[in-house]
Backbone bond lengths (Angstrom), bond angles and torsions (degrees), N, CA, C in turn:
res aa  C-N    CA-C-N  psi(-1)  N-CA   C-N-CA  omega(-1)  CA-C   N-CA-C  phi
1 X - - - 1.448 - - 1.525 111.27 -
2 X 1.280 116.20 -36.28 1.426 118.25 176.24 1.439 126.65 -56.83
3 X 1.242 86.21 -43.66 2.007 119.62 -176.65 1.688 92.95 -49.35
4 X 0.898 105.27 -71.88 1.747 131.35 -171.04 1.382 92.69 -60.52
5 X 1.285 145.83 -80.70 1.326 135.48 -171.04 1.755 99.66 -35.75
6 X 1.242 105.69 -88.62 1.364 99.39 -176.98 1.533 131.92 -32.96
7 X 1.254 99.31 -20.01 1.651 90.71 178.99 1.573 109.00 -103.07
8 X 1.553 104.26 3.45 1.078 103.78 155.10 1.808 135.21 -57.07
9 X 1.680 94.72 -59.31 1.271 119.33 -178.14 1.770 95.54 -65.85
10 X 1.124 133.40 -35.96 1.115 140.30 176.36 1.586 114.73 -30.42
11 X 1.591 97.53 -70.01 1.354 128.46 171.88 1.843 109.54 -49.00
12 X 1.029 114.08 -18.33 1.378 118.40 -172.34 1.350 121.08 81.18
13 X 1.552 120.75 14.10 1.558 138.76 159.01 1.672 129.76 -59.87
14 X 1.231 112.27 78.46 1.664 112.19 -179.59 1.274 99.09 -43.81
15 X 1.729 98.68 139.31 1.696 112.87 168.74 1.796 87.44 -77.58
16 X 1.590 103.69 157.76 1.089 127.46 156.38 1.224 126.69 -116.70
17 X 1.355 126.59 -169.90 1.676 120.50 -176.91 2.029 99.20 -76.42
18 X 1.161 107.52 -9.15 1.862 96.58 -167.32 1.877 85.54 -96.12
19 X 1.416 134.27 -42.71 1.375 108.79 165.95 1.272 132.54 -56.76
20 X 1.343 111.95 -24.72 1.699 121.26 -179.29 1.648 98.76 -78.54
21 X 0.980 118.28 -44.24 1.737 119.36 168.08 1.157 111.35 -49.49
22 X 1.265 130.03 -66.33 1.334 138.60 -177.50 1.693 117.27 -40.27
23 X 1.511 97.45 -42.85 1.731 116.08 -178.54 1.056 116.25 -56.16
24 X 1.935 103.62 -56.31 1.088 111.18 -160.24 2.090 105.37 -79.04
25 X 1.159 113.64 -22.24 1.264 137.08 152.03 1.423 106.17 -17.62
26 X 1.306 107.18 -83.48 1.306 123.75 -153.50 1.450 107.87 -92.46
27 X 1.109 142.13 -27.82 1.413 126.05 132.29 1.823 132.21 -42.58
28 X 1.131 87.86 -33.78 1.375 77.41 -172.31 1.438 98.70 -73.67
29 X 1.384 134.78 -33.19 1.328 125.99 167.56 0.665 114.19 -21.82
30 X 1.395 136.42 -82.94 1.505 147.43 -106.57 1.912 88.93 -133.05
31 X 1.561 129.38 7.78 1.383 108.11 178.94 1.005 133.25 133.45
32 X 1.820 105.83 -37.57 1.373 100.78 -131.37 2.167 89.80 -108.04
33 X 1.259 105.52 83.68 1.445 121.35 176.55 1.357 94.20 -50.02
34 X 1.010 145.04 -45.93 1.669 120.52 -122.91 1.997 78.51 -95.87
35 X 1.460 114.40 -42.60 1.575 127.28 -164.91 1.862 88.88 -56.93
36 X 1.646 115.45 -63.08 1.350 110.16 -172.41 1.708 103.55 -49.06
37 X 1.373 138.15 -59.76 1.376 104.01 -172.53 1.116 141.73 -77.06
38 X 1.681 114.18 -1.36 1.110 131.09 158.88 1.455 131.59 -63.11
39 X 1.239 92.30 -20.08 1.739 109.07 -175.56 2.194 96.89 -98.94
40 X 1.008 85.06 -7.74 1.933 80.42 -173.37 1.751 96.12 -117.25
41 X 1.355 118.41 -16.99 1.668 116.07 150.60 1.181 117.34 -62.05
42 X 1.380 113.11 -43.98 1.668 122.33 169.87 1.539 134.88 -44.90
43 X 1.850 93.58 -58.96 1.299 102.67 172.18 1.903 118.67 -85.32
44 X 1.493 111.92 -3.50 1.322 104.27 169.68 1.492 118.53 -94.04
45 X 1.706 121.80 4.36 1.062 131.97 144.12 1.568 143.07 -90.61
46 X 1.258 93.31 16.78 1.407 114.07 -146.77 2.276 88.99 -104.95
47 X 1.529 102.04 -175.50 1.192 118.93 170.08 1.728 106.13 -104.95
48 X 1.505 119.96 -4.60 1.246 116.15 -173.21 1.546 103.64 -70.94
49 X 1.784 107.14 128.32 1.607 102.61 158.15 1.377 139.29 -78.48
50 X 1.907 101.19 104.43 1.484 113.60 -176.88 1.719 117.97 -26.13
51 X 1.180 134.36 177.81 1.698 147.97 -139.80 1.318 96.00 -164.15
52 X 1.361 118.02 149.67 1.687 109.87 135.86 1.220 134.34 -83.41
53 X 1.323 89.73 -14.20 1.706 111.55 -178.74 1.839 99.02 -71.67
54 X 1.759 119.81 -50.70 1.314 107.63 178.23 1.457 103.75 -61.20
55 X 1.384 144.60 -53.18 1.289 132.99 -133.95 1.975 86.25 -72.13
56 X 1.633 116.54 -44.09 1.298 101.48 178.85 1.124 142.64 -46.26
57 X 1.832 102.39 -23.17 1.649 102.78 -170.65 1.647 110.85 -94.39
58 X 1.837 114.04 -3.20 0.989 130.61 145.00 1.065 131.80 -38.99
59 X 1.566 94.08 -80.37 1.920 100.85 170.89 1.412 124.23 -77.32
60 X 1.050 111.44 20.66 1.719 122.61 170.59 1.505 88.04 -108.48
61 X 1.527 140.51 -56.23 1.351 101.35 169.02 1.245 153.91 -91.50
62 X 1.308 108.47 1.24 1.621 109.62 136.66 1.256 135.02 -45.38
63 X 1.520 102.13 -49.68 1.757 101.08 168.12 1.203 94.74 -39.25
64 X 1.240 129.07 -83.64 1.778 131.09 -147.39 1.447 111.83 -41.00
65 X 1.688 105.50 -33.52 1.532 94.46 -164.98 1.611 91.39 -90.85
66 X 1.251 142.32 -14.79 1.477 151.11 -176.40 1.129 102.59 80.74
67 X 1.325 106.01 68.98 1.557 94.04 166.53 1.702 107.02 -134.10
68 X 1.346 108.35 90.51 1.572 123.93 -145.63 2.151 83.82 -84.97
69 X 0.968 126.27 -37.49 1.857 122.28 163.57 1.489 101.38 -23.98
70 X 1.938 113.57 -82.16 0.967 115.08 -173.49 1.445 132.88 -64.90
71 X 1.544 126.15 -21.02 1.188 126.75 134.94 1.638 133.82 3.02
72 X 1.421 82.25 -101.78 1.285 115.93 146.78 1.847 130.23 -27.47
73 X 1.015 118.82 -44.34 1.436 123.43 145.60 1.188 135.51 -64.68
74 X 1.296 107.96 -34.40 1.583 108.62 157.78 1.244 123.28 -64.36
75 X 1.443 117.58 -40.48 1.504 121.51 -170.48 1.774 101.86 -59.01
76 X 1.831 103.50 -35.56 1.383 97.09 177.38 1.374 123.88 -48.82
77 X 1.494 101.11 -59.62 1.442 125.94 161.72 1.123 129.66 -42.39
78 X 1.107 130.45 2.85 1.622 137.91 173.84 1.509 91.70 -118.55
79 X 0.917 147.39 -67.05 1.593 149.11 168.67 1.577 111.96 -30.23
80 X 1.055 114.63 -47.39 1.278 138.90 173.85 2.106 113.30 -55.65
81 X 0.893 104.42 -56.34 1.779 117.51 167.81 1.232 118.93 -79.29
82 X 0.931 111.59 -19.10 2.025 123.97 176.55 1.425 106.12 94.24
83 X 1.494 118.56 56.54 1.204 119.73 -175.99 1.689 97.58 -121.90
84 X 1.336 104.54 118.98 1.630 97.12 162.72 1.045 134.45 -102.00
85 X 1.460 114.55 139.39 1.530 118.10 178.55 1.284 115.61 -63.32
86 X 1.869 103.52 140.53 1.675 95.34 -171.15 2.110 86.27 -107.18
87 X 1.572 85.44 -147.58 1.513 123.87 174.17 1.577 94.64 -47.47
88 X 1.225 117.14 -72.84 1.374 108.77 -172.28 1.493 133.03 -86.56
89 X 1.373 112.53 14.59 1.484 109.46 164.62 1.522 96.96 -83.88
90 X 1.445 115.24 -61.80 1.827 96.79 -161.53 1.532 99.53 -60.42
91 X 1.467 132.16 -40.75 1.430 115.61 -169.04 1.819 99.47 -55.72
92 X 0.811 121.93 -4.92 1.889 109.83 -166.33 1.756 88.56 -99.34
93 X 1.886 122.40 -54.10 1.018 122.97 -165.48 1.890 99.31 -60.53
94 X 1.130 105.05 -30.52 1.394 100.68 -174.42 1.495 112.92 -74.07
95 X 1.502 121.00 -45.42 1.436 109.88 -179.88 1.396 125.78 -81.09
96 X 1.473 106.53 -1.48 1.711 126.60 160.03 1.632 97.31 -48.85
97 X 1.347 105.91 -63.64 1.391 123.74 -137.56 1.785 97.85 -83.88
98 X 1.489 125.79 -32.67 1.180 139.82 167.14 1.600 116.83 -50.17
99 X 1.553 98.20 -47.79 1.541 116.83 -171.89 1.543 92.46 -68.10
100 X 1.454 125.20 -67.24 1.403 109.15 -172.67 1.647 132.02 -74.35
101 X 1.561 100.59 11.02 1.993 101.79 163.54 1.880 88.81 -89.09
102 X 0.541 103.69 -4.68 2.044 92.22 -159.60 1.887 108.84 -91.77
103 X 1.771 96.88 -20.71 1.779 108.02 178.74 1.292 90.98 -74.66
C-alpha cells in the first residue's frame, strides 16, 4: 500500500478523501492501528477535503482495535469540519461499543 501511495504522489496524483478512505480501510483490516492514525494525523493536517464517508472508515477502525476514546474524537472531528454523521457512523460507533460490553 505504501509502494502504490507513493508512486502515486510520485506521478503527481493528489490523494483525495476516497484514497485516504481506502488507506485507512485497508489497514484497518489487516491491524495495522498505528499506520490508520497516522494517515488521519496526516489528512487532518492536510489541505484534503474531509468526507463522512472518510471519518467512517476511521471510526470503523478504531472500533476494531477498541479504542472507543479515539472514536470518539473523531466523531468530534467530523462535527468539527462540517461533516455529518450519517446511518453508519453511530451504527459502527455503536457496534464498537456493543462488542466491547460483551468481552
Amino acid at each position: 500500500m505504501d509502494e502504490i501511495f507513493l508512486n502515486m504522489k510520485h506521478w503527481g496524483l493528489k490523494p483525495n478523501s476516497i484514497t485516504y478512505s481506502s488507506l485507512v480501510s485497508a489497514y484497518g483490516k489487516v491491524g495495522l492501528f498505528g499506520k490508520v492514525d497516522s494517515i488521519v494525523r496526516q489528512v487532518e493536517n492536510s489541505d484534503v477535503v474531509l468526507d463522512t464517508p472518510f471519518f467512517n472508515c476511521a471510526i470503523n477502525a478504531f472500533g476494531k482495535f477498541g479504542d472507543v476514546e479515539r472514536m470518539m474524537e473523531l466523531l468530534e472531528a467530523m462535527e468539527g469540519c462540517g461533516c455529518k454523521p450519517d446511518d453508519i457512523t453511530f451504527a459502527t460507533i455503536n457496534q464498537a461499543c456493543r462488542s466491547l460490553s460483551s468481552d
